[in-house]
Structure formats: structure tokens, C-alpha cells
FIKOLZA-1660 file (N, C-alpha, C; in steps of 0.1 Angstrom, whole numbers, plus 5000, padded with zeros to 4 digits):
% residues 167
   i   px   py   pz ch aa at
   1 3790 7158 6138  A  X  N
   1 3790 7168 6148  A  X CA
   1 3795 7181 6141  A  X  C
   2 3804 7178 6133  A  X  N
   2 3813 7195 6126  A  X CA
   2 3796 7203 6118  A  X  C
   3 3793 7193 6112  A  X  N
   3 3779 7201 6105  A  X CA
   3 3774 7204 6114  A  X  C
   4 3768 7196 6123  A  X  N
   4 3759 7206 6135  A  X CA
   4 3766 7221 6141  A  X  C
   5 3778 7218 6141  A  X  N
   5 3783 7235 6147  A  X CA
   5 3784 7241 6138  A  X  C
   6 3788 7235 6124  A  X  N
   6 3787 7245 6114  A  X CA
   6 3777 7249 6112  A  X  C
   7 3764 7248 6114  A  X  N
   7 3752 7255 6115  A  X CA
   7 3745 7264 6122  A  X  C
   8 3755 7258 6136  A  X  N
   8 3745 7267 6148  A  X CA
   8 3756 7279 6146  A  X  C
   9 3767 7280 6141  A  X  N
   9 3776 7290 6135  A  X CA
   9 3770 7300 6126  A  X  C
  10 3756 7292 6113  A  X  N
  10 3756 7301 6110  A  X CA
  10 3742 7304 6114  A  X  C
  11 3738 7297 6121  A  X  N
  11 3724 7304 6126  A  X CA
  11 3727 7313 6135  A  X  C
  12 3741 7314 6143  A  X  N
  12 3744 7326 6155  A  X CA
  12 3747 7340 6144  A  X  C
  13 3749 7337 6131  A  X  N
  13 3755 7351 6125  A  X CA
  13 3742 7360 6123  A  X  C
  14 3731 7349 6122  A  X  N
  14 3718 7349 6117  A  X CA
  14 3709 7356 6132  A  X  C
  15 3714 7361 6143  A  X  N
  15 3713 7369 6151  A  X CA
  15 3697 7379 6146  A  X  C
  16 3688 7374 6150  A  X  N
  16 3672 7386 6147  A  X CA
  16 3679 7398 6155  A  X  C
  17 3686 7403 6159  A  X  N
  17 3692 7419 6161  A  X CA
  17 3705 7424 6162  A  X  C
  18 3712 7423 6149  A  X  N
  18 3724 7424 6149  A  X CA
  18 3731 7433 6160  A  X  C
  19 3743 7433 6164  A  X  N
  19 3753 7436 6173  A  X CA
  19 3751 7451 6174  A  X  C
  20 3755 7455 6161  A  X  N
  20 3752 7470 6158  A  X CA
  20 3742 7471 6161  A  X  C
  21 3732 7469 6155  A  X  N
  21 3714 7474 6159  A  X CA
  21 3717 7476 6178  A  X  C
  22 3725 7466 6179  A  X  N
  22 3719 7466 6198  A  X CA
  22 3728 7473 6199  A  X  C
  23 3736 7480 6197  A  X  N
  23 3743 7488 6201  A  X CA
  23 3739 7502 6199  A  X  C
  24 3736 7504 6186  A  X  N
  24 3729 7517 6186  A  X CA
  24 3714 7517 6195  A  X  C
  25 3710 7510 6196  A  X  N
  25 3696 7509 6205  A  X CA
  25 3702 7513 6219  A  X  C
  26 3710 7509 6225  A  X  N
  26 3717 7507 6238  A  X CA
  26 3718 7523 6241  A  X  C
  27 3726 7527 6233  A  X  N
  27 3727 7541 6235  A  X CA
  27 3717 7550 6238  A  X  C
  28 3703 7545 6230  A  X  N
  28 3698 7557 6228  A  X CA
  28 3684 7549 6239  A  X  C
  29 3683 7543 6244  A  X  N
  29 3675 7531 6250  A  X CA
  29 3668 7538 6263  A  X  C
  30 3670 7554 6263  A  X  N
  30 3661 7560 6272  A  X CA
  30 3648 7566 6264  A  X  C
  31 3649 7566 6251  A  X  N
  31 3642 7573 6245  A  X CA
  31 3630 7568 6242  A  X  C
  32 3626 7554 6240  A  X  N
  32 3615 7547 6236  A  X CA
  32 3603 7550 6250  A  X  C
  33 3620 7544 6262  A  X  N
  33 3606 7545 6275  A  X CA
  33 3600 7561 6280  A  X  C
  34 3613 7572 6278  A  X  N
  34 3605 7585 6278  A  X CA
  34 3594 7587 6268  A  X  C
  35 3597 7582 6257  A  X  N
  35 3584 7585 6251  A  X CA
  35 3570 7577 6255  A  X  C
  36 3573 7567 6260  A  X  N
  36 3562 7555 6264  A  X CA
  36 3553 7566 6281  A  X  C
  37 3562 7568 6287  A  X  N
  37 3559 7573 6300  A  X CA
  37 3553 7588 6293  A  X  C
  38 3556 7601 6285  A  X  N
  38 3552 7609 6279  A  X CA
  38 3534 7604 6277  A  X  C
  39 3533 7594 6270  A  X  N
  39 3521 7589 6266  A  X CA
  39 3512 7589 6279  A  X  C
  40 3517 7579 6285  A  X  N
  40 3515 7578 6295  A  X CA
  40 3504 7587 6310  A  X  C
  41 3517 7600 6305  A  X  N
  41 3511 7612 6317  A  X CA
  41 3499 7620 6306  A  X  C
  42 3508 7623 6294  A  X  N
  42 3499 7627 6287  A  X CA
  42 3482 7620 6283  A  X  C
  43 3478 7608 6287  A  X  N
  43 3468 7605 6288  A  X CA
  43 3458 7614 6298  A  X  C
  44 3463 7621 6308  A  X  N
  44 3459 7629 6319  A  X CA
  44 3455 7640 6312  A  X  C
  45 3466 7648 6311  A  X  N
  45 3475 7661 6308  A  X CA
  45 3481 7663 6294  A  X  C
  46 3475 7678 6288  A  X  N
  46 3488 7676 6273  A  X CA
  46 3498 7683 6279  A  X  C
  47 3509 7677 6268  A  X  N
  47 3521 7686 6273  A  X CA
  47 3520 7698 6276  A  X  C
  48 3516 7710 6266  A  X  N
  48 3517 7722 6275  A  X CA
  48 3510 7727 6288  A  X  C
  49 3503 7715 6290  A  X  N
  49 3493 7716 6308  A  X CA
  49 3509 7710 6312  A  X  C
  50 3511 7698 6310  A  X  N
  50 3522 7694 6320  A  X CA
  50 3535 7706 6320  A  X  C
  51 3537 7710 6313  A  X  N
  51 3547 7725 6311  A  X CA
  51 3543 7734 6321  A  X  C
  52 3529 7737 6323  A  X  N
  52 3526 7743 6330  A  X CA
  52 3522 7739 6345  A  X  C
  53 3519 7727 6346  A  X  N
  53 3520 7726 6360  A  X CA
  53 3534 7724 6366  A  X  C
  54 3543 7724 6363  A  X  N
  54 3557 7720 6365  A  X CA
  54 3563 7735 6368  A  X  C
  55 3560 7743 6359  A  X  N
  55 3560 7759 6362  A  X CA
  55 3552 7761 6375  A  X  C
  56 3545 7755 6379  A  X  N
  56 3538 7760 6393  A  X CA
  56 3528 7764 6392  A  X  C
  57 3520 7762 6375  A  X  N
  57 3504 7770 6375  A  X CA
  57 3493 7757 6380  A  X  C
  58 3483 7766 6378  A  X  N
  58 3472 7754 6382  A  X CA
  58 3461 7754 6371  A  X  C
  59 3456 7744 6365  A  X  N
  59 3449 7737 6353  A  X CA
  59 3434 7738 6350  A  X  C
  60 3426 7749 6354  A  X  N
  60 3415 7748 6359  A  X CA
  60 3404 7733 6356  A  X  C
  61 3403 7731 6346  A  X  N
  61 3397 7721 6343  A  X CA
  61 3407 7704 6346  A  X  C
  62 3416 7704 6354  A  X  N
  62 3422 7694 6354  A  X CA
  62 3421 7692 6375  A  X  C
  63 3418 7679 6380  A  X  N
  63 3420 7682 6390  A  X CA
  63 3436 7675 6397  A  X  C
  64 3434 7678 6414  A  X  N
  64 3444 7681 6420  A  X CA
  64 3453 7665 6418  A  X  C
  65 3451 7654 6414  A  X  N
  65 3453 7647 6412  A  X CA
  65 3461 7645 6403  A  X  C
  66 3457 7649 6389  A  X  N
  66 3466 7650 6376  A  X CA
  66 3477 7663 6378  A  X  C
  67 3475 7672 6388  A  X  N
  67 3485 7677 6390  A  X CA
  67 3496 7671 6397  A  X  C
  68 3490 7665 6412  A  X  N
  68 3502 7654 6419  A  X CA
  68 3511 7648 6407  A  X  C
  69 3504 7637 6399  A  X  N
  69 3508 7629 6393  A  X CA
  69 3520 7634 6387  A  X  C
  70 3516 7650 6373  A  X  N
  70 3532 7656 6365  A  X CA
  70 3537 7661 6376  A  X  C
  71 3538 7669 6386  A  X  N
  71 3548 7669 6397  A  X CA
  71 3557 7660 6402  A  X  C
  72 3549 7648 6407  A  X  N
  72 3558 7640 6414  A  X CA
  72 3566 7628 6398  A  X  C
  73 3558 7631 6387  A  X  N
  73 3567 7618 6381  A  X CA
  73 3581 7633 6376  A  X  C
  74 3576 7643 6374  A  X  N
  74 3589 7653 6373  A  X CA
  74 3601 7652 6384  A  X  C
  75 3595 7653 6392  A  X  N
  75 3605 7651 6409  A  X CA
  75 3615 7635 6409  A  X  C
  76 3602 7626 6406  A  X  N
  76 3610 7616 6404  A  X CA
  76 3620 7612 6392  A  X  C
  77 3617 7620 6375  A  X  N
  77 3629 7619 6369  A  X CA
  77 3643 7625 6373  A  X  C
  78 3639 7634 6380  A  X  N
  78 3651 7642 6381  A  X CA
  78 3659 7636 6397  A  X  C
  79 3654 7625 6402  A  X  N
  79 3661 7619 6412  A  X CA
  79 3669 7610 6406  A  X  C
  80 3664 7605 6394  A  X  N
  80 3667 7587 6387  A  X CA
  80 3679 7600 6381  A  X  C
  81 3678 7609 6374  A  X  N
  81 3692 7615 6366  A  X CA
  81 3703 7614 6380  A  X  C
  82 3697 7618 6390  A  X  N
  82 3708 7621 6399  A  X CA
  82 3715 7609 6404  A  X  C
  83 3707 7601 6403  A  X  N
  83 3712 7581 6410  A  X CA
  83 3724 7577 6394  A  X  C
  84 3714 7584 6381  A  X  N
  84 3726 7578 6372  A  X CA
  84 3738 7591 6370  A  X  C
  85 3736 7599 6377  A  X  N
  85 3749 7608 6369  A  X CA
  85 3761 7599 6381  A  X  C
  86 3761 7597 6386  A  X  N
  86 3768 7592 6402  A  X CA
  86 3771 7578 6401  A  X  C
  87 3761 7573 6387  A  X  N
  87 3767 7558 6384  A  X CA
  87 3766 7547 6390  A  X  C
  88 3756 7550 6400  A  X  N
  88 3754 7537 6411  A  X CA
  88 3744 7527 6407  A  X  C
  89 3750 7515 6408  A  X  N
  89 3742 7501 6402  A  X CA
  89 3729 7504 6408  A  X  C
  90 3716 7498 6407  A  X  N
  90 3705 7497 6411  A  X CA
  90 3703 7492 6423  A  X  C
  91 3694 7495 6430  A  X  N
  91 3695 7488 6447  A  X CA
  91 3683 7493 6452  A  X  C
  92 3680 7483 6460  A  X  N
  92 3668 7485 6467  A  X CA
  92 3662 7499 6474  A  X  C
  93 3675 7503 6484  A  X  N
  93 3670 7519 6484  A  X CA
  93 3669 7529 6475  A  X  C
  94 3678 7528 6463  A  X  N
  94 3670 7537 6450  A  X CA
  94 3656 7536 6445  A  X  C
  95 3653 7523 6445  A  X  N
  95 3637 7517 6439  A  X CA
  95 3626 7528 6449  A  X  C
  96 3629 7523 6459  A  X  N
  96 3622 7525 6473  A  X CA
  96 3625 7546 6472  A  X  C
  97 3631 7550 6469  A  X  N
  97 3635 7565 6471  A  X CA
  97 3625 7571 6457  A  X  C
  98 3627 7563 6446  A  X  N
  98 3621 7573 6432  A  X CA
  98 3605 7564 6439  A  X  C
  99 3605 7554 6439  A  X  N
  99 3594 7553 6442  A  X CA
  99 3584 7562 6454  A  X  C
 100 3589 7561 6463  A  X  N
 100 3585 7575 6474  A  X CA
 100 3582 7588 6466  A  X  C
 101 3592 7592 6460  A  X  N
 101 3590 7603 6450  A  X CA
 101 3578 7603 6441  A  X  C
 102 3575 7594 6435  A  X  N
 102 3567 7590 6422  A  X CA
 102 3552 7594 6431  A  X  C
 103 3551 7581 6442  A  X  N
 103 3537 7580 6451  A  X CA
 103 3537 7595 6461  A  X  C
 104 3544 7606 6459  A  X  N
 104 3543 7614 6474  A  X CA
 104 3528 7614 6476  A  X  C
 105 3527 7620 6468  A  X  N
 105 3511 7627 6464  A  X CA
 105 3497 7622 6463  A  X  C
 106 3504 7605 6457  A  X  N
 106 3498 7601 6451  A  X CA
 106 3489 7587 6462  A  X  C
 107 3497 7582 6468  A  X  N
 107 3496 7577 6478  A  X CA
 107 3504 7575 6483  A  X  C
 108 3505 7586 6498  A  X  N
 108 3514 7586 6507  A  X CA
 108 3517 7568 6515  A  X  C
 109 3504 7562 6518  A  X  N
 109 3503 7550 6521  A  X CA
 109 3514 7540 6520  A  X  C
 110 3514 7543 6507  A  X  N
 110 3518 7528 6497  A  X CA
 110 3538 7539 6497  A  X  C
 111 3539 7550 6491  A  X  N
 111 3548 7555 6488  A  X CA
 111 3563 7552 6497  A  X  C
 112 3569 7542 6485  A  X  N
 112 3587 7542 6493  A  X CA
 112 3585 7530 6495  A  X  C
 113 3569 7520 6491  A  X  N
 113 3572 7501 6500  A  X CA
 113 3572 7496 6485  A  X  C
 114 3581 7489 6481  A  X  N
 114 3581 7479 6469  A  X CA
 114 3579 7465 6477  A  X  C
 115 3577 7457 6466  A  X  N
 115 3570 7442 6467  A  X CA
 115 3584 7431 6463  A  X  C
 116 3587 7430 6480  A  X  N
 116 3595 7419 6480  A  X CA
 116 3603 7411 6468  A  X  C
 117 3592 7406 6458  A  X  N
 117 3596 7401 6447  A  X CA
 117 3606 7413 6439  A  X  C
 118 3609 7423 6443  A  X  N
 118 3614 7435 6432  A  X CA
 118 3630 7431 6439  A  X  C
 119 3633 7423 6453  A  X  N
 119 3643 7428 6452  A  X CA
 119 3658 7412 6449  A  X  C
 120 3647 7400 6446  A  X  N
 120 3653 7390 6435  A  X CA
 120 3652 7398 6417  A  X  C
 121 3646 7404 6413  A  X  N
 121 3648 7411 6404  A  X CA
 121 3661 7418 6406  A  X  C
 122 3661 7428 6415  A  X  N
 122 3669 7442 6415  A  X CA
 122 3683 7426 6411  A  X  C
 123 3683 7418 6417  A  X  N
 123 3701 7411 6420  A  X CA
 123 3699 7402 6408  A  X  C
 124 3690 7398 6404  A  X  N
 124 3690 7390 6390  A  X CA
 124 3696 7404 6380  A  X  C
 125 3689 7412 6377  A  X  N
 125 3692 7420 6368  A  X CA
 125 3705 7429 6367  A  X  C
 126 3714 7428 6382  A  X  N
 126 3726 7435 6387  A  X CA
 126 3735 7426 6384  A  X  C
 127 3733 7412 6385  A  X  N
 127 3745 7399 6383  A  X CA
 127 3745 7393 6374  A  X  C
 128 3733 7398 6365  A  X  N
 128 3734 7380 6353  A  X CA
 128 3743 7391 6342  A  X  C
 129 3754 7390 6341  A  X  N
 129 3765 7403 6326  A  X CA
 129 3755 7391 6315  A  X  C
 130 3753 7378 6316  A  X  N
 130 3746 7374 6302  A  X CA
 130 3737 7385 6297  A  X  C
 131 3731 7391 6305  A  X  N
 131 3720 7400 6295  A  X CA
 131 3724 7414 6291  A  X  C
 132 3717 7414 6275  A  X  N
 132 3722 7428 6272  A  X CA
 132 3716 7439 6277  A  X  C
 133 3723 7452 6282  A  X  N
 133 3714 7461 6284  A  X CA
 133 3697 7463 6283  A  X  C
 134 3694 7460 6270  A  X  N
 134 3684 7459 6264  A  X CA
 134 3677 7448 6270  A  X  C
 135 3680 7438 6272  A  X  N
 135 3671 7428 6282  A  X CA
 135 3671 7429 6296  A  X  C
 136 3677 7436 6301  A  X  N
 136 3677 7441 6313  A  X CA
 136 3667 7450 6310  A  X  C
 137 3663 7457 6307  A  X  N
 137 3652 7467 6306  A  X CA
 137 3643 7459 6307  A  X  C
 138 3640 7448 6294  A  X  N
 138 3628 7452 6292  A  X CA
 138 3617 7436 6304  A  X  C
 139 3633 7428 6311  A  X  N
 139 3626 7422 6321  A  X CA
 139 3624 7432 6335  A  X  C
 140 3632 7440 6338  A  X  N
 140 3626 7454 6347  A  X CA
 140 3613 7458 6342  A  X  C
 141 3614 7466 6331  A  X  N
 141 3599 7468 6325  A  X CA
 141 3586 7461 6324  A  X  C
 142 3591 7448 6322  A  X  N
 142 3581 7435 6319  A  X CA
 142 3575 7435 6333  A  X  C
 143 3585 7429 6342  A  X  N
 143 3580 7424 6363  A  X CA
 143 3572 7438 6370  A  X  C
 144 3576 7451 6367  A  X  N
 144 3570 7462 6373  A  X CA
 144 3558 7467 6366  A  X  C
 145 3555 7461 6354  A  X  N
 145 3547 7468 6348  A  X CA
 145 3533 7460 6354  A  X  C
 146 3537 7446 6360  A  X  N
 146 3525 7437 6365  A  X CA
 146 3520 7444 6378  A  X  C
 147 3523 7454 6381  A  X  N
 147 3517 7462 6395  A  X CA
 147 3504 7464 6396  A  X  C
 148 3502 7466 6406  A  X  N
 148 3483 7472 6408  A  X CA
 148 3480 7485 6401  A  X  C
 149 3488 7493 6401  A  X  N
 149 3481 7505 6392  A  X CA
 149 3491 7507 6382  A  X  C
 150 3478 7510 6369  A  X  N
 150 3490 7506 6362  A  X CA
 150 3493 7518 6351  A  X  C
 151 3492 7531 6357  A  X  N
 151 3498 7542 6355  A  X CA
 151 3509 7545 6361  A  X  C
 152 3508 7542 6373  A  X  N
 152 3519 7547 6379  A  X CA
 152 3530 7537 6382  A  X  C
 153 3524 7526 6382  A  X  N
 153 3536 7516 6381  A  X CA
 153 3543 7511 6364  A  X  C
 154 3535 7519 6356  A  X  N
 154 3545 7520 6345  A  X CA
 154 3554 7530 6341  A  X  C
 155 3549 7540 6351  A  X  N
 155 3559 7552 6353  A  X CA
 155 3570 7548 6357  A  X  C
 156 3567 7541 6370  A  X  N
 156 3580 7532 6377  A  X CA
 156 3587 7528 6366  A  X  C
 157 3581 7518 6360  A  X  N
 157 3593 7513 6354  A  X CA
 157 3599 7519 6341  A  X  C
 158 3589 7528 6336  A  X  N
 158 3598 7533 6327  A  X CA
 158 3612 7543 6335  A  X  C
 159 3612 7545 6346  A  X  N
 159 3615 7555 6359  A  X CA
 159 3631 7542 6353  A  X  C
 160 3627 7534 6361  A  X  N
 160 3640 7524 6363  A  X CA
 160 3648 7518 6354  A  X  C
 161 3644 7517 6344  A  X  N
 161 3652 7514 6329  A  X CA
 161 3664 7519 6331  A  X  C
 162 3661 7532 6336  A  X  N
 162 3677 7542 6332  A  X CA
 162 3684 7539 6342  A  X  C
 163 3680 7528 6353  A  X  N
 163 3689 7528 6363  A  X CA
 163 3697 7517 6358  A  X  C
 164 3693 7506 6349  A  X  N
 164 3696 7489 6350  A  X CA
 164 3707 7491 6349  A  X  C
 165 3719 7483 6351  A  X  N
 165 3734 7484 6344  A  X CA
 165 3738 7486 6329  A  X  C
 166 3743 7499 6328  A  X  N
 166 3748 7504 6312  A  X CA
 166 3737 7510 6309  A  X  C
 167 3724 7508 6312  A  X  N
 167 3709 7514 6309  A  X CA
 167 3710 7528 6304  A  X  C
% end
């Protein structure tokens, strides 16, 4: 038995992402998904269109649609800053609020209703401290990304990362 722990001892040092690594990732762990979501809108729109629609111009060759879309995912970053400057764990009415935000435009219909399944996520991902920040992400990112559209439901989740705990 001592060899057995002596090994899973040193298979644990043997960690595929050392402590550090996840630590510096942790910190900076907004940056991969802004850049993912960047891609993202930018599939539509290049940045200086989205610069400019956000300025309040209008695109001629782009329609009213790709405008909704940088609008409301701008409206909705700047709600998720405001949910994290204030520090509040993740919850059902936040999902439901950037989401409303995200959909104004886009579909008023659907905008502000998440899918039941999101809200054993939201408490799995608020209660289990086993997981590292970084797994908290990327099972938020992973469950949200299976949505019906899958522009804007990856907006969402790159949206919600920054909410997860320590995120």
C-alpha cells in the first residue's frame, strides 16, 4: 500500500496544469473568451463596423440585424461588468437579465427565458468549491454552448464565464 501512495504522490506532482499555470490562467481567464466572442461578432461585422455601430452609425452594406446583434452583445457586456463589479455569485435572475439584454433585438420572443436545465447548472457551478475557476468556466461554456443558436448562445456563454465564482 505505501508504494501505491507513493505513486499516486507522485503522479499528483505530475499535475497536466501546474498550480501556477492555473493560476495565472485564472487571472487573466476573461481574455481567451473575449477574444472567442470578438470572433464570434466579428464573423458579422469587422471591428471598426462594430466601433462604429456602437458609436450610433449605420453600416450601409450590413443589415439591421448585424447591427441588433453588436448593440445588444455591447449592452449586455456592460451589464455582466456591472453584476461582477458588485460581486454577486451567479443566479438565475442575472442569466435571465444579460440574457434579455443579449436577445432584445434579436428575439424579443425567446429574450430573458433560459432552459430549465441552466438552473441545476447555475447551483452545481455555485456549490461544488471542488472546481477550479477554470472548470467552472469551461462546464458553463461547454452546457450553454449546446443551445439552438449558436451565435448567440455562445455569446451567452462567453457573457457568463465572468460571472462563475472567482471567474
Amino acid at each position: 500500500m505505501r508504494k501505491i501512495d507513493t505513486i499516486k504522490q507522485q503522479i499528483d506532482r505530475l499535475d497536466i496544469i501546474p498550480d501556477q499555470a492555473r493560476e495565472e490562467y485564472a487571472e487573466h481567464i476573461a481574455l481567451p473568451w473575449t477574444t472567442s466572442v470578438n470572433n464570434l461578432i466579428y464573423n458579422f461585422v469587422t471591428a471598426r463596423q462594430a466601433f462604429s455601430i456602437i458609436q450610433g452609425e449605420v453600416i450601409p452594406d450590413k443589415d439591421l440585424r448585424e447591427h441588433f446583434r453588436v448593440r445588444d452583445f455591447h449592452r449586455a457586456s456592460h451589464e455582466v461588468l456591472a453584476i461582477v463589479q458588485h460581486q454577486e455569485p451567479m443566479s438565475d435572475t442575472h442569466i435571465a437579465r444579460v440574457h434579455r439584454t443579449l436577445m432584445w433585438n434579436l428575439d424579443i420572443a425567446e429574450a430573458g427565458e433560459i432552459d430549465p436545465r441552466i438552473h441545476d447548472l447555475i447551483d452545481r457551478v455555485n456549490q461544488e468549491d471542488s472546481y477550479h475557476p477554470v472548470d467552472q468556466a469551461a462546464i458553463l461554456y461547454g452546457e450553454l454552448w449546446k443551445s439552438v443558436t449558436i451565435a448567440e448562445s455562445a455569446m451567452m456563454a462567453n457573457l457568463l464565464v465572468v460571472l462563475s465564482p472567482q471567474g
